[in-house]
N, C-alpha and C positions, 0 to 999 in steps of 0.2 A: 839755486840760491836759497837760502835758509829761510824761513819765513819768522815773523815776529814769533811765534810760537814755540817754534824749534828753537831762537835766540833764549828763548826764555829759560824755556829744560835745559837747555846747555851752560845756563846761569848757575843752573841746579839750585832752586829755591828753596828744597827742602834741607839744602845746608845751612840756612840764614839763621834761624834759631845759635846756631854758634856761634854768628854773630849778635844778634841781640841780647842775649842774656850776661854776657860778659860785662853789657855798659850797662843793663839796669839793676844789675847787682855794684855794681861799682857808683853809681849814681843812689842805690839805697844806702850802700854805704857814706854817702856823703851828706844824703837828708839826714842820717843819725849824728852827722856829725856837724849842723845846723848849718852848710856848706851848698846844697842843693842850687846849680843855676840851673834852671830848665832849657835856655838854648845852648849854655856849651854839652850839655848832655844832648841832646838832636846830634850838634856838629859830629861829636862822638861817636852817636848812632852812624851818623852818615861814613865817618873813615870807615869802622868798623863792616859796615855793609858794604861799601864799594871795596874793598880790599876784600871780603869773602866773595866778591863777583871775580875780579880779579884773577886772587889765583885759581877759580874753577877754571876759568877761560884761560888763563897761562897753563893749566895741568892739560885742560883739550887738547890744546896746541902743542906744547910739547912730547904729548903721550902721541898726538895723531901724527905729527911730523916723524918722529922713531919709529913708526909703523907697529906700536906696542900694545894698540889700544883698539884694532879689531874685529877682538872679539870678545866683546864683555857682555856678565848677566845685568848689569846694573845701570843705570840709567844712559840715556844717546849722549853717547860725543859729537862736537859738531863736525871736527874734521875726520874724526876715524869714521863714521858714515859716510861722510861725503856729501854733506848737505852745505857745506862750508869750507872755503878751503882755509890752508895755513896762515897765510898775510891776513885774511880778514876776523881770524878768530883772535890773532896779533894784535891787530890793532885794538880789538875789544876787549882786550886785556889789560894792553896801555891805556886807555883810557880810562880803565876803570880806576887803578892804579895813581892815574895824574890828578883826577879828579877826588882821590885821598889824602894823597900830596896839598892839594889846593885847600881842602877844610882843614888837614891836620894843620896846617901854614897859620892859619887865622887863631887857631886854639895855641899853640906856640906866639903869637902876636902879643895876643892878649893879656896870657897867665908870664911873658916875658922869661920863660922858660924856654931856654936855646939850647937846651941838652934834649932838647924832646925831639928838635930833629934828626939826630944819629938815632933815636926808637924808632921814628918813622921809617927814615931808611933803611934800618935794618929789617922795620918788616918787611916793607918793600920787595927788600932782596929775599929775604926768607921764603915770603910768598912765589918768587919767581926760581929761585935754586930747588924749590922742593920738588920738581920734574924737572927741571931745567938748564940748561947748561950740560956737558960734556961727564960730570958729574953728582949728576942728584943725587939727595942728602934723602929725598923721602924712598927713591931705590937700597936704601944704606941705614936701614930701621931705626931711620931718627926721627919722620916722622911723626910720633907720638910724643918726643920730648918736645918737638918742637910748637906741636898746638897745646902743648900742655904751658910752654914758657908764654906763646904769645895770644891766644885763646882763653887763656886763664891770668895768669902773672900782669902780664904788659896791658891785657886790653881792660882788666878790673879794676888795677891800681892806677894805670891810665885816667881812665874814666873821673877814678875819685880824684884825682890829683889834680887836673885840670876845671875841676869845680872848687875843689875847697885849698885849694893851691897849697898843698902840704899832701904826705902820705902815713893816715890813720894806718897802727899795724893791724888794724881790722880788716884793712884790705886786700891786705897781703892774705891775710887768714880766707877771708873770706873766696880769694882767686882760685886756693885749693879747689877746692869742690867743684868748683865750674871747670876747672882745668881740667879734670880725671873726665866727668861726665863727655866733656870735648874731644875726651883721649876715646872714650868707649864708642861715641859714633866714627872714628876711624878706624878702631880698630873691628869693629865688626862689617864695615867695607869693607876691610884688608884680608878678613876673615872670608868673606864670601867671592874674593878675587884671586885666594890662595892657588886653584886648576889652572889661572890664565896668568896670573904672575909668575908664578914660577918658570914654566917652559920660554916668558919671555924677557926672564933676567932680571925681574924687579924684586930685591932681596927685602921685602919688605919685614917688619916686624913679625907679621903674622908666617911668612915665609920661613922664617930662622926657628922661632919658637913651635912650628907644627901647631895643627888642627888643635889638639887640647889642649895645651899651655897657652895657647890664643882665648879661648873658647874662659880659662880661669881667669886671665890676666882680666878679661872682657866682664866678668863677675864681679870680679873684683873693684872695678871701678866705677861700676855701676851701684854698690855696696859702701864703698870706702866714703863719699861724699855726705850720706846720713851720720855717720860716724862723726865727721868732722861738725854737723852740726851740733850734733851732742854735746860735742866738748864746748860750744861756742854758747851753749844756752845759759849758764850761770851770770856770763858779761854782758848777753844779748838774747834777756829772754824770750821774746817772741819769736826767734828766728826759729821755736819748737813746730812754729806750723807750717813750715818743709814739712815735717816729716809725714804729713798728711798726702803729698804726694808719691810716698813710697807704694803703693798700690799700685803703682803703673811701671813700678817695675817688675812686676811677677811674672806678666806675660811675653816679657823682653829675655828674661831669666830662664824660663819657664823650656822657651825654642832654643835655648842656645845648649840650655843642659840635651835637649832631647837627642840634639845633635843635626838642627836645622841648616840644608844647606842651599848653596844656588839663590833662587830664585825666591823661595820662602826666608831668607834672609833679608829681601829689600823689607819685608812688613818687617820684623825685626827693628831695621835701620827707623823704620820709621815710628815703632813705638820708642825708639831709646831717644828721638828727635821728640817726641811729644813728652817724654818722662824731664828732660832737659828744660823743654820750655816751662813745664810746671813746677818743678823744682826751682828755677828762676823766679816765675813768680812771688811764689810763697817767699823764698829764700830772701828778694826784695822790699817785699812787704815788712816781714820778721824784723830786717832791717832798720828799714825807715819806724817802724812803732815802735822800736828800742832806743 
């Protein structure tokens, strides 16, 4: 039986940031636009977090039940260890899942926006098809488009929308950036799972594109999101001190160029996870004093 600790890793906390920063950039975008409520922002936080528990625990399960998931360098699965079986890392998926259901439901109440639940839903299902089902879509290097649409797109402009009940194109704008950043902590996952995906069928993005067109793509959008500020500073000048976060990504850059792999890729994972959180910050900040 798995203990609270094991439950926890298998949460994979150090994914959370991808959900955090999507609402508080989405929520700076809304104090700029004198729109700011502080609890439909939490509630927001709350879908956004329990849907990135969600489908950690939907990817366990359906990666451990396919028998595909092993042998991995990167963090315990509950069921492919064996610390956990498949109904009970199920259920903790569902529930995560329902209990997003249940705040997004209140946020749709409120703002009287009933198109917001086919969003919901569809992340829902997004989050559970991307291992899941007969055929995954994150086997099928879609993967990156798709936390790029709903990590970046849905959960920024989300966020702003349901506070200032309108969507500023700021937000839209602004989702770029968080979406790529979103895109590069999976793909430098995918990047260091390439030896064990492959022999087990999971045609991932990084799988189709090879070791170096990963390794650019992975550059690239770690890169591409400063850019986007640039352009964003004449309309939104504060948003210039992002760029003061750019310093953290040298070291993320730095191992990818050298040709860092395995096991020296989780520190990777987790400075492009700390570049992301400070990027958000700032990015927030720039925001709201614009």
């Amino acid at each position: 039986m798995a203990t609270p600790a094991q439950w926890l890793a298998g949460a994979r906390p150090r994914t959370l940031p991808a959900a955090v920063v999507p609402v508080a950039v989405g929520t700076g975008v809304a104090v700029q636009a004198d729109g700011w409520v502080w609890w439909r922002a939490l509630l927001a936080l709350f879908v956004a977090l329990a849907l990135q528990v969600g489908v950690n625990y939907a990817n366990d399960y359906s990666d451990g039940v396919k028998g595909t998931d092993t042998d991995r360098v990167g963090p315990m699965r509950l069921v492919g260890s064996g610390v956990a079986t498949g109904p009970q890392v199920l259920r903790a998926a569902l529930g995560s899942f329902l209990a997003a259901a249940v705040a997004g439901l209140v946020l749709v109440i409120v703002t009287r926006a009933w198109w917001l639940l086919a969003v919901g839903a569809l992340s829902i299902l997004a989050a559970w098809f991307y291992t899941g089902g007969s055929r995954p879509y994150g086997y099928r290097a879609l993967g990156e488009l798709s936390v790029f649409v709903f990590f970046g797109l849905v959960a920024v402009a989300g966020t702003t929308y349901v506070q200032v009940e309108g969507l500023p194109w700021l937000a839209v704008a602004a989702a770029v950036p968080v979406g790529l950043l979103a895109c590069a902590l999976l793909i430098v996952n995918n990047l260091r799972d390439i030896a064990t995906d492959t022999p087990a069928g999971k045609r991932t993005l990084a799988v189709l594109l090879g070791d170096p067109r990963t390794r650019a793509l992975y550059i690239a959008c770690l890169l591409l999101p400063f850019g986007v500020v640039l352009a964003l500073t004449p309309i939104a000048p504060f948003t210039a001190l992002t760029l003061l976060s750019g310093f953290l990504a040298i070291a993320p850059i730095k191992s990818i160029r050298e040709g860092a792999t395995g096991p020296a890729l989780i520190a990777t994972l987790q400075q492009t996870a700390r570049l992301q959180l400070a990027f958000g910050a700032l990015f927030t900040l720039g925001l709201a004093l614009s």
